[in-house]
MARTORTI-832086 format. One record per residue: x negated, y negated, z of N, C-alpha, C, O in turn; residue number from 0; residue in three letters; chain. Coordinates in steps of 0.1 Angstrom, whole numbers. Layout:
   n.px   n.py   n.pz  ca.px  ca.py  ca.pz   c.px   c.py   c.pz   o.px   o.py   o.pz  pos  code  unit
      X      Y      Z      X      Y      Z      X      Y      Z      X      Y      Z  NUM   ala     A
...
END
This chain:
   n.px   n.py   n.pz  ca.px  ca.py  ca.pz   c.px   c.py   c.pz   o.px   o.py   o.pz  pos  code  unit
    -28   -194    134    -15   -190    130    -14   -175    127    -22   -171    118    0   unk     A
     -7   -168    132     -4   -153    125      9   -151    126     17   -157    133    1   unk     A
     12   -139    114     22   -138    105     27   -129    108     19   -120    111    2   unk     A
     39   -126    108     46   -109    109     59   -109    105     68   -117    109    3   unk     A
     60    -97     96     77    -91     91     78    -81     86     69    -73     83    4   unk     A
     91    -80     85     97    -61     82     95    -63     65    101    -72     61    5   unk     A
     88    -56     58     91    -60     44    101    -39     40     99    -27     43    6   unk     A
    108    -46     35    119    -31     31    118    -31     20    117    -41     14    7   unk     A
    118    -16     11    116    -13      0    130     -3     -3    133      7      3    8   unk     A
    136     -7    -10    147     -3    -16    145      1    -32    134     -2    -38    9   unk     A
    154      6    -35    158      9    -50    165     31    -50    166     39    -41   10   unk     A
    168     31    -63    174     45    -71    161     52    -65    150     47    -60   11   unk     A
    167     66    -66    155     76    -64    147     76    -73    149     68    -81   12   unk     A
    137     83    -75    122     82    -79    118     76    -90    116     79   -102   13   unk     A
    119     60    -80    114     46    -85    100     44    -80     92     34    -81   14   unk     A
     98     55    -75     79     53    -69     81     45    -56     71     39    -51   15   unk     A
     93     44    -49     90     35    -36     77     42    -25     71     34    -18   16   unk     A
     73     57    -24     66     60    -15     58     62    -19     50     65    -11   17   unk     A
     50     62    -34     42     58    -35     34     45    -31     23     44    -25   18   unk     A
     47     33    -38     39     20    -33     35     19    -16     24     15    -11   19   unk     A
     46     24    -11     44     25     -2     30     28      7     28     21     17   20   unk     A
     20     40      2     14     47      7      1     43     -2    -10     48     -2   21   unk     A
      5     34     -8     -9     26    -19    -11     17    -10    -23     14     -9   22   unk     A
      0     10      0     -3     -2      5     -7      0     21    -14     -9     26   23   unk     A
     -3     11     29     -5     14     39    -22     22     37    -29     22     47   24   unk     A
    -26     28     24    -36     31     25    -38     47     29    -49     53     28   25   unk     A
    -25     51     34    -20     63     43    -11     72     32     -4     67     23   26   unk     A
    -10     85     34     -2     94     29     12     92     41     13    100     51   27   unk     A
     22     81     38     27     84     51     41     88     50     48     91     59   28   unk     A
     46     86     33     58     92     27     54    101     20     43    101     14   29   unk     A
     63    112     19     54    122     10     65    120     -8     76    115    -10   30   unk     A
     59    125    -15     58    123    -31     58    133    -38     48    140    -39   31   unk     A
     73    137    -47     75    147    -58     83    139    -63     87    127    -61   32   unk     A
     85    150    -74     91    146    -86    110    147    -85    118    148    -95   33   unk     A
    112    147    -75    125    153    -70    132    145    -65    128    144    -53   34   unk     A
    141    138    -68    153    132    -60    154    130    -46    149    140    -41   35   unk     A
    159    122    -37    159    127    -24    153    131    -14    158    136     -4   36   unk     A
    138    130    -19    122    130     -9    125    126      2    126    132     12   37   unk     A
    128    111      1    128    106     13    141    110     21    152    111     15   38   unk     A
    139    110     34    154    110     37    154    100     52    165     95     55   39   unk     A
    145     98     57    146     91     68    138     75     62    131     73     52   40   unk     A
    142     68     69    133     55     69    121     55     77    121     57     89   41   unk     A
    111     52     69     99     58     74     88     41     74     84     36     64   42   unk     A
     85     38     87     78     22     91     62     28     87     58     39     92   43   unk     A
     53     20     78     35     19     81     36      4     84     45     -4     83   44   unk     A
     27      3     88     18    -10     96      3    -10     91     -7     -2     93   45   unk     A
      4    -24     81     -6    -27     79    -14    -40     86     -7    -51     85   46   unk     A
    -20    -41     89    -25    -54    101    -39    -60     95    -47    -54     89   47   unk     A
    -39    -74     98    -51    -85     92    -52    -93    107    -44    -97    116   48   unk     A
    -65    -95    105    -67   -106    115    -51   -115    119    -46   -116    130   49   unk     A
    -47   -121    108    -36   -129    112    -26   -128    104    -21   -137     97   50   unk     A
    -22   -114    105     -8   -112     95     -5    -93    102    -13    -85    104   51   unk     A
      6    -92    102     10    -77    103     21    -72     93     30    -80     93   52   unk     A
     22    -64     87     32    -60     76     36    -53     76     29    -45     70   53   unk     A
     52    -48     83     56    -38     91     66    -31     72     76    -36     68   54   unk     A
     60    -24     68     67    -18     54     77     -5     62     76      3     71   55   unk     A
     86     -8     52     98      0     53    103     13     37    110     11     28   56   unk     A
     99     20     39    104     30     30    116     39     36    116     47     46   57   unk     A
    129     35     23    142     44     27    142     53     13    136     54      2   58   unk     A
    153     60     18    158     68     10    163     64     -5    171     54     -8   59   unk     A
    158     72    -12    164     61    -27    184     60    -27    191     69    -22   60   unk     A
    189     48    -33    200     47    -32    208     57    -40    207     59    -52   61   unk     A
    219     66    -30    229     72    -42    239     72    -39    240     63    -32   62   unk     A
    250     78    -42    265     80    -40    261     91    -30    254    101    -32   63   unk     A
    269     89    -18    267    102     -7    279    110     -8    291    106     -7   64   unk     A
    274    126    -11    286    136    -14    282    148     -1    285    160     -1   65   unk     A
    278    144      7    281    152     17    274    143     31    267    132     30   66   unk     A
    278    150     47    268    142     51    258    138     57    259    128     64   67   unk     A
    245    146     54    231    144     55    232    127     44    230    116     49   68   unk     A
    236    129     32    236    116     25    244    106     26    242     97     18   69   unk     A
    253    105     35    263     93     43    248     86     51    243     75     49   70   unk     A
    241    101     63    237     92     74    221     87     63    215     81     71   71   unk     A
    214     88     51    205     87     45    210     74     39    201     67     35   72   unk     A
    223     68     37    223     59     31    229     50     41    233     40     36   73   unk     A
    231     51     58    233     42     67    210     36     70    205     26     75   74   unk     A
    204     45     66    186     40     69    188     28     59    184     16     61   75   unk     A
    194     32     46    190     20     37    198      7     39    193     -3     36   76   unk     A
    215      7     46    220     -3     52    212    -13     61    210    -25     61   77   unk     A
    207     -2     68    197    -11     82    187    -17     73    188    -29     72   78   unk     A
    181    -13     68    169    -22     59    172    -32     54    161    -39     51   79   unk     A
    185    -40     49    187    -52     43    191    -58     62    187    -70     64   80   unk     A
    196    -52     71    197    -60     79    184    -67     88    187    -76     95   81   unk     A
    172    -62     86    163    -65     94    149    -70     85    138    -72     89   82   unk     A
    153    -71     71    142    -75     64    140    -92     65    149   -100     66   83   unk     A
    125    -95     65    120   -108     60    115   -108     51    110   -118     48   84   unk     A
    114    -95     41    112    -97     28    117    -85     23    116    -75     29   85   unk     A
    125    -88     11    131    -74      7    124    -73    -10    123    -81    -19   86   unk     A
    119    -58     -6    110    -55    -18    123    -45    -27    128    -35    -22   87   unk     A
    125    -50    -42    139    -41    -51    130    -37    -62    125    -44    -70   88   unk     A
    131    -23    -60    118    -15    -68    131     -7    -84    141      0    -85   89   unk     A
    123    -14    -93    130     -2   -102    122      0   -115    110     -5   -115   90   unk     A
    127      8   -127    112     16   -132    118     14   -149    129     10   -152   91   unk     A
    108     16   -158    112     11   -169    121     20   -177    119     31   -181   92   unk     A
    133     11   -178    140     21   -188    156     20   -178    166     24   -183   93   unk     A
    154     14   -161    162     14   -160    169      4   -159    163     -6   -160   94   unk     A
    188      4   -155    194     -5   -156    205    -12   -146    212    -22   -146   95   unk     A
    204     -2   -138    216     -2   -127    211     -1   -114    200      2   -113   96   unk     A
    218     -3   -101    214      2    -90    226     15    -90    235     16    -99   97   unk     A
    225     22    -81    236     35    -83    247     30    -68    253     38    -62   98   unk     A
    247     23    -66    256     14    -57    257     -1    -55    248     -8    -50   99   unk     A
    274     -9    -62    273    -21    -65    276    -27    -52    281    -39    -53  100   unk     A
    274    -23    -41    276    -31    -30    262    -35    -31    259    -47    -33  101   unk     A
    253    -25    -29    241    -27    -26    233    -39    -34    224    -45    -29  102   unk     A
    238    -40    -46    231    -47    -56    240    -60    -52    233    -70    -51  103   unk     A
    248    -61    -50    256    -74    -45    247    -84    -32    245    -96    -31  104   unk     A
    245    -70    -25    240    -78    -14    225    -83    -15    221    -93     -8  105   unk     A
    213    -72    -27    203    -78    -33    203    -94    -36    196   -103    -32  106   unk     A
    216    -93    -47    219   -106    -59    221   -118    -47    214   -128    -48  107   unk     A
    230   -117    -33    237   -128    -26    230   -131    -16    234   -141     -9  108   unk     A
    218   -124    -13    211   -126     -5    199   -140      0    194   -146     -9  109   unk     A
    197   -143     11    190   -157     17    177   -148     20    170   -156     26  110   unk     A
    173   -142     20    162   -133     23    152   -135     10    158   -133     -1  111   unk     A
    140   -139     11    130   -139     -3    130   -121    -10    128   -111     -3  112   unk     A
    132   -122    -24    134   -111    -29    124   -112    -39    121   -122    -45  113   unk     A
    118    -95    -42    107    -92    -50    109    -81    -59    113    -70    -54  114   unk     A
    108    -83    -69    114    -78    -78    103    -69    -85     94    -76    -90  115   unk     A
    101    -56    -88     92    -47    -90     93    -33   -103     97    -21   -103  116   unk     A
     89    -43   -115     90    -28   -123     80    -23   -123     70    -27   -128  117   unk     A
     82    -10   -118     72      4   -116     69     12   -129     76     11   -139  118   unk     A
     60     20   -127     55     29   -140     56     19   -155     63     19   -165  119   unk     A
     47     11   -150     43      2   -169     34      8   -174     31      4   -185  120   unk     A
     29     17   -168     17     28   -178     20     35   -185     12     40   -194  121   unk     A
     34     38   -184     42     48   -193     52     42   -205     60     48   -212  122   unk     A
     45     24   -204     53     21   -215     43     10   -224     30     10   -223  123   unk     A
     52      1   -234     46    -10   -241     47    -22   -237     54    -25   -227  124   unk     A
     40    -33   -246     43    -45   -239     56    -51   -246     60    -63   -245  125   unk     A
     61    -41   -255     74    -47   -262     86    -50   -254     94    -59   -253  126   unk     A
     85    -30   -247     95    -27   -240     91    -34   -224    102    -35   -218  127   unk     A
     84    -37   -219     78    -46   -213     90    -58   -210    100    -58   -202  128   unk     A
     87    -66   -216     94    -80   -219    106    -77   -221    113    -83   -214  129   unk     A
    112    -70   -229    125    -69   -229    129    -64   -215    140    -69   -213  130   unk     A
    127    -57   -204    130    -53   -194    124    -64   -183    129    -65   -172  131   unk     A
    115    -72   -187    117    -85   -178    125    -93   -178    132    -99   -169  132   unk     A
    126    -95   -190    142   -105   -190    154   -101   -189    164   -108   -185  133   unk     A
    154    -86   -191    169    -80   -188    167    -85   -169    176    -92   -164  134   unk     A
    158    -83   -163    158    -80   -148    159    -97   -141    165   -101   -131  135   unk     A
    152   -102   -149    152   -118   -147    164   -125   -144    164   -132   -134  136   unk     A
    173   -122   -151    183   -125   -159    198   -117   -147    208   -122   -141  137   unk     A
    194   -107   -147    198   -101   -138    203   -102   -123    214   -103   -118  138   unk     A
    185   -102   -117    186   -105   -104    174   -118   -103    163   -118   -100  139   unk     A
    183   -131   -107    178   -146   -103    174   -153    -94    168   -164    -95  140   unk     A
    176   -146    -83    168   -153    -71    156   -144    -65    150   -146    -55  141   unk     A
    154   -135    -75    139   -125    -72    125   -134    -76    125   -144    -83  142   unk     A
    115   -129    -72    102   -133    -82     98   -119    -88    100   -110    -79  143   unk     A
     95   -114   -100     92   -109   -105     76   -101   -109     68   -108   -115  144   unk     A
     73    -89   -106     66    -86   -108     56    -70   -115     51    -61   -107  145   unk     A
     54    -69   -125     54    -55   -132     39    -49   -124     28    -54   -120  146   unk     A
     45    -35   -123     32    -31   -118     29    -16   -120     38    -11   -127  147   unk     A
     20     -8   -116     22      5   -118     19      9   -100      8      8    -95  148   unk     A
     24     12    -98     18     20    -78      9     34    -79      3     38    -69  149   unk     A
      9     41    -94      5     46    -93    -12     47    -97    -21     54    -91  150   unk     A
    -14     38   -109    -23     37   -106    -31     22    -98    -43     22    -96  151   unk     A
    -22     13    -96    -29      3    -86    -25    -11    -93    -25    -22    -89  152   unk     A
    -22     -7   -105    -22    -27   -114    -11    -30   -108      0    -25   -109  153   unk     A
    -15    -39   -101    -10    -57   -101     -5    -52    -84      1    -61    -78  154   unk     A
     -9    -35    -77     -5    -37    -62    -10    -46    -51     -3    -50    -42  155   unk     A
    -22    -50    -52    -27    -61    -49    -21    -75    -44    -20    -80    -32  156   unk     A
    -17    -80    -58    -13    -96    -62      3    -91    -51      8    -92    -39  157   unk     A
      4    -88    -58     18    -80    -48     19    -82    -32     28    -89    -26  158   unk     A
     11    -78    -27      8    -78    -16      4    -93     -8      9    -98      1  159   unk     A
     -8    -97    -14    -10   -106    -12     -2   -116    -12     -5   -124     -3  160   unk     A
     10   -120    -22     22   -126    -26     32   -120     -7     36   -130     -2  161   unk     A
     34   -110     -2     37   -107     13     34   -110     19     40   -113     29  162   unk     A
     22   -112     18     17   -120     29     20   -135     29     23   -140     40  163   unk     A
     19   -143     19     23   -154     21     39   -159     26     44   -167     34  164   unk     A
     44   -151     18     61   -149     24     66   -148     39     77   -150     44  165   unk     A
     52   -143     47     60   -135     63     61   -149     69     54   -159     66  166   unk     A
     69   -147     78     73   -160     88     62   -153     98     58   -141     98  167   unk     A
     58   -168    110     52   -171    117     62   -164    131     74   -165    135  168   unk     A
     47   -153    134     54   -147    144     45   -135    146     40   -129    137  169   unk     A
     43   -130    165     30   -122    167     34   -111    164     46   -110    162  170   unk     A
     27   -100    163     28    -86    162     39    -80    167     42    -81    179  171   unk     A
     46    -72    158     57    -63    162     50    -49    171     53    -44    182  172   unk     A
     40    -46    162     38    -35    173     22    -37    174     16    -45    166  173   unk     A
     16    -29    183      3    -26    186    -10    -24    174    -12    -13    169  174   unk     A
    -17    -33    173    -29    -37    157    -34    -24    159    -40    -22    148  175   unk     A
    -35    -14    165    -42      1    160    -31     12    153    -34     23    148  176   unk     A
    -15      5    154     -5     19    150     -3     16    137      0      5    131  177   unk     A
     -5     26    133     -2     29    120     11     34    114     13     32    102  178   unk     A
     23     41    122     36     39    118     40     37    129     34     34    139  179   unk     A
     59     38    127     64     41    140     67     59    141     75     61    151  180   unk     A
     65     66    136     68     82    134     59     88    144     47     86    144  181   unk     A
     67     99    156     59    106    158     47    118    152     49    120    141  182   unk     A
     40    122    155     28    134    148     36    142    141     35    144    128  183   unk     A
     47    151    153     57    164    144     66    155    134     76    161    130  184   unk     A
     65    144    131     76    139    118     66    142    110     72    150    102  185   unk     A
     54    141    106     45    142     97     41    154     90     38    154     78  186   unk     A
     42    164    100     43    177    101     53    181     92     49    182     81  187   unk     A
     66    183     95     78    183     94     77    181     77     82    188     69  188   unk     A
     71    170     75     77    161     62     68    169     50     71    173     39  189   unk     A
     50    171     60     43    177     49     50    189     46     53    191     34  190   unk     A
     53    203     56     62    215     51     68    210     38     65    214     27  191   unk     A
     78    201     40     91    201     38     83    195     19     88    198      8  192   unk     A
     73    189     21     69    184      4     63    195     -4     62    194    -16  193   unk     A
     58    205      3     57    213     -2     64    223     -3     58    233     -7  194   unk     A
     79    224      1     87    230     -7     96    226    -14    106    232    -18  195   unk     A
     93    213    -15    100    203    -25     94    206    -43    100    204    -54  196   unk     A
     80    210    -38     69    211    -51     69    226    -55     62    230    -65  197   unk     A
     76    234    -47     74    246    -54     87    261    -57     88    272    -62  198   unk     A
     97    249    -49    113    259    -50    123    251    -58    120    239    -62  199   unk     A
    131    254    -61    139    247    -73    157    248    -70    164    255    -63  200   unk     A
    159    239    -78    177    238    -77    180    239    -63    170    234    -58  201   unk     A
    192    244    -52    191    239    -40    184    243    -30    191    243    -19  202   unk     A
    173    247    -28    165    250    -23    162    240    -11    166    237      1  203   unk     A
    156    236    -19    147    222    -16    158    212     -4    155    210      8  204   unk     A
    171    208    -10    175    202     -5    189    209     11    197    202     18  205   unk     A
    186    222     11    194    228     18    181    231     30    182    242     36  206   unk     A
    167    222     34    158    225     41    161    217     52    168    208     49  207   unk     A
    157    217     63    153    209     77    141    215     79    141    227     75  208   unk     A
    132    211     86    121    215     88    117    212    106    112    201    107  209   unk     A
    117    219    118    118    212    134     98    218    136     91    228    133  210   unk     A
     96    208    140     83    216    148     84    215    160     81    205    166  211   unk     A
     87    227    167     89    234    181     75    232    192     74    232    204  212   unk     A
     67    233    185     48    230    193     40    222    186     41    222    174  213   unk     A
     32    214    192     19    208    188     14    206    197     17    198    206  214   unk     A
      3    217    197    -11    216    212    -17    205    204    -17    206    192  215   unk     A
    -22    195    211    -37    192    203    -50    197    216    -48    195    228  216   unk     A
    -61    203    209    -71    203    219    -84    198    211    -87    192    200  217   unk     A
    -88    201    218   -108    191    217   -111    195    194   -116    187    186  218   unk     A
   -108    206    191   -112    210    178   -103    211    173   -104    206    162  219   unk     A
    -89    216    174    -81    223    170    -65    217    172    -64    210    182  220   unk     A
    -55    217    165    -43    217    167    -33    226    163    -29    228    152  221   unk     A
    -28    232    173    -18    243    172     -2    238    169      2    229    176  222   unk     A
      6    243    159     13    237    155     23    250    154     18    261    154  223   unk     A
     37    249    152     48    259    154     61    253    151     67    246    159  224   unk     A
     65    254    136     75    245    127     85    258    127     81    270    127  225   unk     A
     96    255    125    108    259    120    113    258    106    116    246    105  226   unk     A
    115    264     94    121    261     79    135    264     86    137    275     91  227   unk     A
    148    252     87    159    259     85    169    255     76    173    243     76  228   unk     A
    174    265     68    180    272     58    198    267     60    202    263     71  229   unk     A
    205    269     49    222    271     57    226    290     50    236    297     52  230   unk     A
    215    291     43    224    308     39    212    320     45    202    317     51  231   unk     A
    215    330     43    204    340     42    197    344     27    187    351     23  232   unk     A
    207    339     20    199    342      5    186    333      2    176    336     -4  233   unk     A
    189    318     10    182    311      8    172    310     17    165    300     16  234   unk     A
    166    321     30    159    322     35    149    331     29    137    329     27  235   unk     A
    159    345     23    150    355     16    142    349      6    129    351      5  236   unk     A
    149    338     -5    141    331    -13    129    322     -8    119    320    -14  237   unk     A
    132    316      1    120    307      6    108    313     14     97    308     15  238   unk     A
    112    328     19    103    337     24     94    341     10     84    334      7  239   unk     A
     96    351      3     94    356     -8     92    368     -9     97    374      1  240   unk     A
     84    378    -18     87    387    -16     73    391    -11     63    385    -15  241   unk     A
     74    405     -1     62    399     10     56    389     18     45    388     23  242   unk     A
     64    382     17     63    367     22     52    357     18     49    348     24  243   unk     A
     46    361      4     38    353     -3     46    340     -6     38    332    -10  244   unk     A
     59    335     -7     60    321     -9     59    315      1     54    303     -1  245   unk     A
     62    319     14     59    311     27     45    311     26     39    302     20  246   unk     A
     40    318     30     22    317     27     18    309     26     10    302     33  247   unk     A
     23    306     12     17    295     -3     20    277      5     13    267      3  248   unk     A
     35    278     15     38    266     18     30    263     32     26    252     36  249   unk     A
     27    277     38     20    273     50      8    273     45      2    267     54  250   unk     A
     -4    275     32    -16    272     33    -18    257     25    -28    251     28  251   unk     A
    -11    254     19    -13    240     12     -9    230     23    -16    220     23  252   unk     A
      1    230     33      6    220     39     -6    223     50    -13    213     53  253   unk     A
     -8    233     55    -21    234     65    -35    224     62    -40    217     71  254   unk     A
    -38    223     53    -49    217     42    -48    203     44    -57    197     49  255   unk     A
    -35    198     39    -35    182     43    -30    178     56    -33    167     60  256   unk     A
    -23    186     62    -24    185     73    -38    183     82    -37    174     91  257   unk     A
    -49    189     81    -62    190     81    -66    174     82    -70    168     92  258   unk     A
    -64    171     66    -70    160     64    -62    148     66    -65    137     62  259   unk     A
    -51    149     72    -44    140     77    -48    135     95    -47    124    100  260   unk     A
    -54    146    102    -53    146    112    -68    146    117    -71    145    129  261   unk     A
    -76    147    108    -90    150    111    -94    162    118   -105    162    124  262   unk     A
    -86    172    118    -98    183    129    -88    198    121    -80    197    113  263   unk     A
    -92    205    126    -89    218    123    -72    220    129    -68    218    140  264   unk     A
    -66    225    120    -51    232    122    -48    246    122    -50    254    112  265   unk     A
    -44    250    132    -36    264    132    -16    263    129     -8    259    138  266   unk     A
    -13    266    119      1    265    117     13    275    118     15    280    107  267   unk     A
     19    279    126     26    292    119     39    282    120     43    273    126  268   unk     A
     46    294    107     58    290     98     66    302    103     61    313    105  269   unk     A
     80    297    105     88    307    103    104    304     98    106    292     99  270   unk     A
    114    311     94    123    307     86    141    310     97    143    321    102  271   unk     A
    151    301     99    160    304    106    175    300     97    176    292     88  272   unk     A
    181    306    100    194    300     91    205    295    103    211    302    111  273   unk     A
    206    279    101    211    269    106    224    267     96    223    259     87  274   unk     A
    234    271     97    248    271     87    252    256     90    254    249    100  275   unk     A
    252    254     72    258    241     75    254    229     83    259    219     88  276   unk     A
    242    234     83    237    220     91    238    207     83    236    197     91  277   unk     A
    240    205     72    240    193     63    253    183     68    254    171     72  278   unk     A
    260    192     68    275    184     71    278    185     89    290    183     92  279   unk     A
    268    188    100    272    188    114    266    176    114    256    172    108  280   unk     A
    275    168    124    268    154    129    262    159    139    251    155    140  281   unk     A
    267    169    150    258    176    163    244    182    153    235    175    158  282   unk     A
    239    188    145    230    191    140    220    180    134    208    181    136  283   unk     A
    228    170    126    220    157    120    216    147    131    208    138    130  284   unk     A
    223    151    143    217    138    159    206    145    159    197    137    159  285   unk     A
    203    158    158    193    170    166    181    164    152    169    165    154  286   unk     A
    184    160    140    174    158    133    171    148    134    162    147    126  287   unk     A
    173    138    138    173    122    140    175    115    131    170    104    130  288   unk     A
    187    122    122    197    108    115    205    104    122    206    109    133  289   unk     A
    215     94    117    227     90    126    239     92    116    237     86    105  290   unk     A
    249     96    117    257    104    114    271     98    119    283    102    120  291   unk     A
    263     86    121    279     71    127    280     62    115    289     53    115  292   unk     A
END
């Protein structure tokens, strides 16, 4: 008998969804700051057993969309309640709400098995503990319930193993050697883009697209040729720096894991373009591969 389903991970922004994520895939395959709005695309790992495959889904944390890069970021998290066989509802201690009550409607009314996940318990007690299990219990009643930390590993496991027993019977969605569904330059793309998530501030960060224009791969080496694009020129001069030591700084750290993501030697060059208003063009958000319908 072998097993297979979409398991989707929902919740508010940084509730540790891509962490768990990347605890369970084993893979760096979402990238991780401290920042709001990391994620922006829905991003599939594939983890595979002799007789089970577990096709994980990490979206965008849930918000109110005020422009529209964040309409089409919260049509990824729509699709995720439509195609789950297990819907994983991630949230962290201390909190109390989803930041959209459709969403939590459709959690609460839902025929889909639901798992219920409080994140970062290392950062708390076992007082406040319990009282936040029963608020959540209590809450969302047709979940099973489970406290854990993703970051450092308690109780990811049991977790998992608990998915697996949940998936319906049914063969492999995709091919037992793939590890996402994302091409190479999304990975590319995403590492830039986390490291300028980790080192620019206020709108910086979120006024980025990141295109990679080239990826040779050859026998040692991979040549690579990314785009940063910008909507101002103030915000190009700042992402450059002065002398262009801040670009530098983002091309030599993302070069690095890139490295060790891909196993062989990288050549990267960065360069910066100003793309106006690309946040709010739907012709510009098709060109980034959201959907913008």
């Amino acid at each position: 008998m072998h097993k297979a389903g979409f398991v989707n991970i929902i919740g508010n922004p940084n509730v540790g969804k891509s962490t768990l994520m990347n605890a369970f895939v084993g893979e760096q395959l979402s990238i991780i700051t401290s920042k709001a709005q990391t994620t922006r695309h829905r991003i599939l790992g594939i983890v595979n057993g002799d007789d089970f495959q577990v096709v994980l889904s990490d979206t965008p944390g849930i918000i109110k969309p005020a422009y529209e890069l964040q309409t089409s970021m919260m049509h990824f998290v729509k699709s995720a309640f439509e195609d789950a066989d297990i819907l994983i509802y991630m949230v962290e201690i201390g909190e109390k709400s989803l930041k959209d009550d459709a969403f939590f409607h459709k959690i609460t009314s839902t025929k889909t098995p639901v798992i219920l996940l409080i994140n970062k318990i290392d950062t708390s007690d076992q007082e406040i503990l319990e009282e936040q299990a029963e608020f959540w219990q209590k809450k969302v009643p047709n979940a099973e319930f489970y406290p854990i930390s993703a970051l450092t590993g308690f109780n990811v496991k049991n977790v998992f193993d608990r998915i697996i027993e949940l998936l319906p019977e049914s063969p492999p969605f995709y091919p037992k050697d793939q590890l996402t569904d994302k091409p190479e330059r999304f990975f590319v793309n995403e590492k830039i883009r986390e490291k300028i998530l980790m080192h620019y501030k206020k709108e910086i960060p979120y006024a980025v697209e990141v295109d990679t224009e080239e990826f040779f791969e050859e026998e040692k080496i991979i040549r690579m040729r990314s785009v940063i694009m910008v909507e101002r020129e103030t915000q190009k001069g700042i992402l450059i720096g002065h002398k262009g030591k801040a670009l530098k700084r983002v091309g030599s750290e993302a070069r690095k894991d890139l490295e060790q993501f891909f196993g062989k030697q990288v050549h990267l060059e960065l360069y910066v373009k100003v793309n106006k208003n690309w946040r709010s063009s739907a012709r510009q958000l098709k060109r980034f591969g959201y959907d913008p319908s």
